[in-house]
C-alpha positions in Angstrom: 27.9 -85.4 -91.2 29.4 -83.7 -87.9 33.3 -83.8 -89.5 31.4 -81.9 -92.7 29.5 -79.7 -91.1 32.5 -78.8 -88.7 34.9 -78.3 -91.9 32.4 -75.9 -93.4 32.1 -74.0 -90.6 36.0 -73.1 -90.4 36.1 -72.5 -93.5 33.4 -70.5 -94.0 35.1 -68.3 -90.8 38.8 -68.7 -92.7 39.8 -70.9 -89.5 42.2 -73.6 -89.9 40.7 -77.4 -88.7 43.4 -78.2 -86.7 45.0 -75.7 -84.8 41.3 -74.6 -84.1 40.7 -78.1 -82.6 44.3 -77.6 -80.8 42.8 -74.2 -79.2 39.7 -76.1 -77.9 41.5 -78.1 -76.5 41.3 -81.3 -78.4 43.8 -83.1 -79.7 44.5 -84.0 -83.6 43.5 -87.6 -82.8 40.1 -86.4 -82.1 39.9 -84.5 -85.4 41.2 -87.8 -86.7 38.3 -89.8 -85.4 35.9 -87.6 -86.3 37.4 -87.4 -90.1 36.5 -91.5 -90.1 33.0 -90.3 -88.9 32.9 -90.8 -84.8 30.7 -88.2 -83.3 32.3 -85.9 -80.7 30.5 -86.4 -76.9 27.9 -84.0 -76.2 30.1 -81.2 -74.4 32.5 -81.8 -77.3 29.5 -80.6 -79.7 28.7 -77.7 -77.4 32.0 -75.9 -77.8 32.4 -76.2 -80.7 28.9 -74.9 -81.7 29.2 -72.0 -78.6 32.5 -71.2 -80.8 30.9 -70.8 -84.4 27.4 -69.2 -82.7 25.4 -72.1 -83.9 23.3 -75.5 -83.2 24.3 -78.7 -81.9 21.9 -79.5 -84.4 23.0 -78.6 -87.1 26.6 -79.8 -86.1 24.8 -83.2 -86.1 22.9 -82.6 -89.0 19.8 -82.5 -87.7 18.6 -79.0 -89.1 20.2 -77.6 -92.2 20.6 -74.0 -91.2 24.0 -73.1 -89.3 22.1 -69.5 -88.0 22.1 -69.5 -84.3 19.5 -70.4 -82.1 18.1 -68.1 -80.2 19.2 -67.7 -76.7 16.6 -69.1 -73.7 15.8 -66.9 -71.3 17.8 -66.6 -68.3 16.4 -67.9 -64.9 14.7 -64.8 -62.8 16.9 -64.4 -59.4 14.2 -64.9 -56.1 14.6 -60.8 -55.3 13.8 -60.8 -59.7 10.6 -62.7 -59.5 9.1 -60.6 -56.6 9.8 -57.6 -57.9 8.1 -58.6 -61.4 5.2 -60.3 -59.3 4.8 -57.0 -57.5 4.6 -54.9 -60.7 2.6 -57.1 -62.5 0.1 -57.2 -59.7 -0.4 -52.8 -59.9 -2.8 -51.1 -62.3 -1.4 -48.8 -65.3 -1.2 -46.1 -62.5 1.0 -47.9 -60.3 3.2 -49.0 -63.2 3.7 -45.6 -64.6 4.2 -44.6 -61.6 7.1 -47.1 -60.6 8.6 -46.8 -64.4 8.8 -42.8 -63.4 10.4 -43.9 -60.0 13.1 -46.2 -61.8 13.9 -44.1 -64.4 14.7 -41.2 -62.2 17.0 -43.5 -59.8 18.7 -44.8 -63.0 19.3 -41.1 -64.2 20.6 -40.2 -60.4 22.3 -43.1 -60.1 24.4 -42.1 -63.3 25.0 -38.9 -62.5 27.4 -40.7 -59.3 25.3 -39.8 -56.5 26.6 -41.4 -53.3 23.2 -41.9 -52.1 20.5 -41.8 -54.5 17.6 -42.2 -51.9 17.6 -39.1 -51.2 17.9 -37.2 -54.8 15.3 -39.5 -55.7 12.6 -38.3 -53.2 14.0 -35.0 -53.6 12.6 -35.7 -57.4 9.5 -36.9 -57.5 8.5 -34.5 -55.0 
């Protein structure tokens, strides 16, 4: 199923098999193995489904769709987390009044002000 699936995908992206397989770094033995039906290790299948924007899955024949996944979220940094916690703890006041604050750093910020503290305060005052 994997050597199948992989085949359809290169050519449904006009990709050659084996000089793709060269440029991920795996050599024609490989392709070899997987023509007589061996299933590539799991990192193997990652690549290779991080290059054509799709499933392990369906590399392995598990689903029958080849349309990527959708991403997961990334993790929240610490400094990330507090600042949502923060926000999400304010009323609709105190959120439109921090989404007024933000968006009038972002817009100084832009305009290449060395020290956007100041224009800020300046603003809202």
């Amino acid at each position: 199923m994997f050597y199948e699936r992989f085949t359809a995908l290169c050519t449904s992206k006009k990709v050659s098999i084996t000089p793709l397989t060269k440029k991920l770094g795996y050599s024609t033995g490989s392709l070899s193995a997987w023509k007589d039906g061996t299933i590539p290790n799991g990192q193997i299948l990652s690549n290779i489904a991080d290059y054509f924007n799709t499933s392990t899955d369906y590399l392995l024949g598990r689903i029958g769709d080849p349309a990527p996944v959708a991403e997961l979220p990334r993790k929240l940094a610490p400094d990330e987390e507090i600042l949502l916690h923060n926000y999400g703890s304010l009323t609709g006041q105190g959120k439109e009044f921090i989404n007024q604050t933000v968006t009038v750093a972002l817009n100084t910020y832009k305009k290449g002000y060395s020290s956007p503290d100041v224009e800020v305060s300046e603003q809202l005052i």
